[in-house]
N, C-alpha and C positions, 0 to 999 in steps of 0.2 A: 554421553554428550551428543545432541543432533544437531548436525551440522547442513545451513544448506547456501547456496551458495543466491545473493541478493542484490539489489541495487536500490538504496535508500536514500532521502534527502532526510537528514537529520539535523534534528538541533546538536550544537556540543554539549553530549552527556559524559560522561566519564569510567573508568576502566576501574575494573575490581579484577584483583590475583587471583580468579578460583581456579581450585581444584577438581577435573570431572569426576563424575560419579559412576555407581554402577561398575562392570566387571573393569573397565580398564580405569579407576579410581585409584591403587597404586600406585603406579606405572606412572600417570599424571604426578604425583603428589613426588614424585621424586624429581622429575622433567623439570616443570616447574617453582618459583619461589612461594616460599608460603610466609605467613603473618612473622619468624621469625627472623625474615628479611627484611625488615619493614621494623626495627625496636623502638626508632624516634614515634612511628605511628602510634604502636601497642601503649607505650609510656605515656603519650599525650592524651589519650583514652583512658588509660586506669584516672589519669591524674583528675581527665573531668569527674568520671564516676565517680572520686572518693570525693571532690571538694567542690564540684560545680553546686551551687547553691539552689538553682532551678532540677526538678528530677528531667534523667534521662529521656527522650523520645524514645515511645514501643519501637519494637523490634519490627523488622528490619532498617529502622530510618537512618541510623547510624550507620551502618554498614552501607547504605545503599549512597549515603550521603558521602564514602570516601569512597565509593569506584568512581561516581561523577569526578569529584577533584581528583584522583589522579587521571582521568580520561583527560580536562582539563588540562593539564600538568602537561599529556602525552601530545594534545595540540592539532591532532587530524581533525578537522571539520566533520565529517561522515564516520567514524570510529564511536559509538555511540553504545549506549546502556539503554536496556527496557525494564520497566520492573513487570512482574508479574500478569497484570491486568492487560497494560499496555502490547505486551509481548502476543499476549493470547488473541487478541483484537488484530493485531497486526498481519497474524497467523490466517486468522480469517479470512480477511481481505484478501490476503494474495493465494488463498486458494481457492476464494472461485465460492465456498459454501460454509455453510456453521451447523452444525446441530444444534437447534433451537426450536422455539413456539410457535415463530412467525407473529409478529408484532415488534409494534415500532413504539420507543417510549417515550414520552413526553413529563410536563410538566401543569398541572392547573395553576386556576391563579390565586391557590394561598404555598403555592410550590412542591407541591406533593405530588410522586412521581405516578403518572397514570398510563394506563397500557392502550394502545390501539391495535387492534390484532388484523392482519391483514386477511385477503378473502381466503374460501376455503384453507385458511391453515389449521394447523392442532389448537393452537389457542380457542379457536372460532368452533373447533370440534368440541373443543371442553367443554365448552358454555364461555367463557370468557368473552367481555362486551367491551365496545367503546368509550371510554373515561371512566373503566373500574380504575380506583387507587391501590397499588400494591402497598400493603401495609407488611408481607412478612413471604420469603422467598426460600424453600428448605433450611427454615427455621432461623434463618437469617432477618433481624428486623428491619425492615426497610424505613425511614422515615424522610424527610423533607430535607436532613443535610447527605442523605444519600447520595453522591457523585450518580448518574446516570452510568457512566462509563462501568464505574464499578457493579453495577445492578446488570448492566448487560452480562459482564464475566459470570455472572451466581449463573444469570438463567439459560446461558449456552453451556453444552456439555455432549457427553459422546450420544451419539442416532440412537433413537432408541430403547434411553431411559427415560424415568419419569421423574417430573419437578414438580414440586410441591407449591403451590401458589394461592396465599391468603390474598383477598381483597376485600374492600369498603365499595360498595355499588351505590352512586347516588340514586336518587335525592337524599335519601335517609341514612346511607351508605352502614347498610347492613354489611355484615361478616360474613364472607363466605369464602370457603376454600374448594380448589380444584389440582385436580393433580392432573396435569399436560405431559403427554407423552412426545417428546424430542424428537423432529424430522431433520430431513437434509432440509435446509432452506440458501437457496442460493442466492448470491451476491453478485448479479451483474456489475460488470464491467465495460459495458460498453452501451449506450443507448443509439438511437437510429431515427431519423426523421427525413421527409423530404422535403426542400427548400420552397415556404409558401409562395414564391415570387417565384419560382423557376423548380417545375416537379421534373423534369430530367436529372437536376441535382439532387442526390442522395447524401447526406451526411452521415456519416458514422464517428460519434464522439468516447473517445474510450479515458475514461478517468484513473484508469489504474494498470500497469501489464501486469495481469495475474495468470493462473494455470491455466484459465477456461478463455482467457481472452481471443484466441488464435482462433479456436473454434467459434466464437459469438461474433467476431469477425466476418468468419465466411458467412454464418446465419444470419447477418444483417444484411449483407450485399447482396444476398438471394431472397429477401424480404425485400429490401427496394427496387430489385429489379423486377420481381414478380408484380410494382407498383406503378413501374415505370421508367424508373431512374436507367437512365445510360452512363452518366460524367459521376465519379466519388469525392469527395473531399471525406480526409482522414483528420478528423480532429483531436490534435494532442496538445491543446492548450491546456496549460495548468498540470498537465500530467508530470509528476516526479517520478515516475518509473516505477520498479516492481523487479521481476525475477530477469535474470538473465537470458536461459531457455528461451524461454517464450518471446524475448522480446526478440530474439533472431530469428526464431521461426515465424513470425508476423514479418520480418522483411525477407524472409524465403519466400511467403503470400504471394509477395508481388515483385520477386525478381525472377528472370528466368536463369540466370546461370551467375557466377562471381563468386568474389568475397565478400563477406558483410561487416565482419571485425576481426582482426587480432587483437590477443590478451598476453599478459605474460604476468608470473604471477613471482614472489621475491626467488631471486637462483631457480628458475624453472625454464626451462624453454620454453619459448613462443608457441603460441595456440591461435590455430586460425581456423574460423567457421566461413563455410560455405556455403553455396546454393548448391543442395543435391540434386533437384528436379526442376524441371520449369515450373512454376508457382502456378496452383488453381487463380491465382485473379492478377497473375502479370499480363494480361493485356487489355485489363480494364483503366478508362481515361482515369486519372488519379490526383489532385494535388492534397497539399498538407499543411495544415493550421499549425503553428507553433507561437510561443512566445516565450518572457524570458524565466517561466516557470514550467517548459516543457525539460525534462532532464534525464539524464541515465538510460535506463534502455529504451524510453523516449525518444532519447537521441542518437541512439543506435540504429532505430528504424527508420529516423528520419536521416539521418545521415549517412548511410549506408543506402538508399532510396536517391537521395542527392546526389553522391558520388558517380552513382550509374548512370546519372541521367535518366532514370527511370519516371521524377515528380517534382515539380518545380515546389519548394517550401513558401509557403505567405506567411508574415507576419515580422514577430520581431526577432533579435538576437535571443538565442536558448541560456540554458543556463550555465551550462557546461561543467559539466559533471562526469568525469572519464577514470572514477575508479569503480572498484570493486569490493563488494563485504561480504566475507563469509560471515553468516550468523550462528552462533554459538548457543543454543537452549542450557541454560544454566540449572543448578539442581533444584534451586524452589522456581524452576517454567520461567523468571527472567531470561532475556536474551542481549548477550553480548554481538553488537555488528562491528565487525574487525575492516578497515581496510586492507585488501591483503592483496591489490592487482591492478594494471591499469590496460583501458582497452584503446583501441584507437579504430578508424577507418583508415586503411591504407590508401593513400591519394589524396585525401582531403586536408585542404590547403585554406588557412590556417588549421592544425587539431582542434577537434571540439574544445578539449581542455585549456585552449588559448580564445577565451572571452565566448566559446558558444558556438553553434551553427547563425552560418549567417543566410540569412531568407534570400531567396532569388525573388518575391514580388516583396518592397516590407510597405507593411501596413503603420499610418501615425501611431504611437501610444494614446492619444487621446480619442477619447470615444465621441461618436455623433449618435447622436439621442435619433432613437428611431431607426436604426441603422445598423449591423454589423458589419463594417467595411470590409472582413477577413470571405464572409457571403460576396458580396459585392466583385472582390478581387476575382473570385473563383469561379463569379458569373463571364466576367467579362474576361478573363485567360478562356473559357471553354466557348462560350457564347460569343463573345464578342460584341454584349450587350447591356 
């Protein structure tokens, strides 16, 4: 069982009793309750099998279909179920890279999924071209009710190896097959721009805290300073967070000494993280974008930055989101996200988890056409203009 420790915004999915696998598989299978706990379920189940008059849904739908209801059942908002695909994707994301072809998938307009392969990647090395149709992916046949999502899972795999990739090439959309040897392809996290109305301002908007974030962090702010940028605005609008790690160490960045959170996890002592060192970029001018889909270790950074008086926050109330989930990799690569801890900023008044961080400039919720006011705020707090 891999265990690692996360910060998600989930929808409510639901909880399934398993038992881990691999050498400490035992050991679990006794700790834990198993299907013989549960006789009203098993009974309810033979009973559809023998009489339900429609056939069973393929395997796994059933089983995956009562971890959601009893997650359901269990009631935690953030306690959540992944199946298989979802989990793997998820994985991706918040490390930062995938092994894959490099190409982005799409769809033509009789719906058939088509590849665009980005520059110098392996795809592009193959021979693979813009709006070839994937008709068939290691022998997997691809067609037009193919989920995308699920055609991503086929064609990511471990650095590497090689995937098998049949396509139809228009016009004529002849057959041809290539076989793509699997790189690192990374998954920015964070983009960087300077503000067209004001190039002292450097934005750095980061969509996700993943493992590489910290570091594309500092590579941004030495890209816009190399540009010109003096004043930063850290943009974590929309951002639901990601790993926990990392999102302290991005408010290590920019503090020089303190605490950034305590945690405490069920009957465990209190856990407090600190500033080790004064931070490479604590004394660069700094504010911070939020609103109310900024969350988790989003909020960590922004509210632990807040607290110190380090960065005045623009925008609106966050989301407030002040647990923790261990994720659990299950034995067919689903992943169970457990709540299992809650964090707080010491000093900050109201807790995050009482309605949010609340902005020191807020910006309306409603938008002006032509205009992003949260720019706007961040010119005239630095500028004065």
């Amino acid at each position: 069982m891999k265990i690692n420790k996360t910060f998600t915004l989930s929808i409510v999915f639901l909880i399934a009793i398993t038992a881990a696998f691999t050498a400490g598989y035992w050991l679990h299978s006794i700790q834990y309750p198993t299907l013989a706990h549960f006789p009203v379920l098993s009974e309810a189940y033979q009973l559809v099998q023998q009489h339900g008059y429609q056939d069973l849904p393929a395997d796994p739908a059933m089983e995956y279909g009562a971890i959601r209801g009893m997650l359901n059942a269990y009631g935690d908002p953030h306690t959540s179920f992944m199946e298989p695909v979802q989990a793997q994707l998820n994985n991706d994301t918040l490390s930062g890279s995938y092994g894959g072809i490099g190409a982005q998938m799409g769809r033509d307009s009789q719906g058939f999924i088509i590849v665009h392969p980005f520059a110098d990647s392996p795809a592009i090395q193959a021979g693979l071209q813009d709006g070839d149709r994937l008709i068939n992916v290691d022998g997997t046949p691809i067609t037009a009710e193919t989920s995308i999502e699920d055609l991503v899972a086929i064609v990511r795999g471990p650095e590497g190896k090689t995937v098998r990739i049949t396509i139809a090439r228009p016009p004529d959309y002849t057959e041809m097959e290539f076989s793509v040897r699997r790189a690192n392809i990374p998954l920015p996290s964070v983009t960087s721009y300077l503000d067209a109305s004001e190039a002292r301002l450097g934005i750095i908007s980061v969509n996700v805290i993943a493992s590489s974030t910290p570091d594309e962090i500092q590579q941004a702010v030495e890209e816009l300073k190399s540009r010109g940028a003096s004043h930063f605005a850290l943009d974590l609008r929309g951002n639901g967070g990601g790993l926990l790690n990392e999102g302290v160490d991005i408010a290590r960045l920019f503090l020089e000494d303190g605490v950034i959170i305590q945690q405490q996890y069920k009957d465990q002592d209190i856990e407090t993280y600190q500033v080790k060192k004064p931070g490479i970029l604590a004394d660069i001018p700094l504010v911070i974008f939020v609103d109310g889909n900024t969350a988790s270790a989003a909020e960590i950074i922004s509210g632990s930055l807040q607290a110190h008086g380090r960065t005045p926050l623009i925008g609106t109330h966050t989301y407030g989101k002040d647990s923790i989930q261990l994720v659990f990799e299950l034995q067919d690569e689903s992943s169970l996200h457990v709540t299992s801890a809650k964090w707080w900023v010491p000093g900050l008044e109201p807790p995050v988890g009482q309605g949010g961080l609340r902005p020191d400039i807020t910006i309306p919720t409603e938008s002006v056409e032509g205009s992003d006011p949260f720019l706007d705020a961040a010119i005239q707090y630095f500028f004065g203009n």
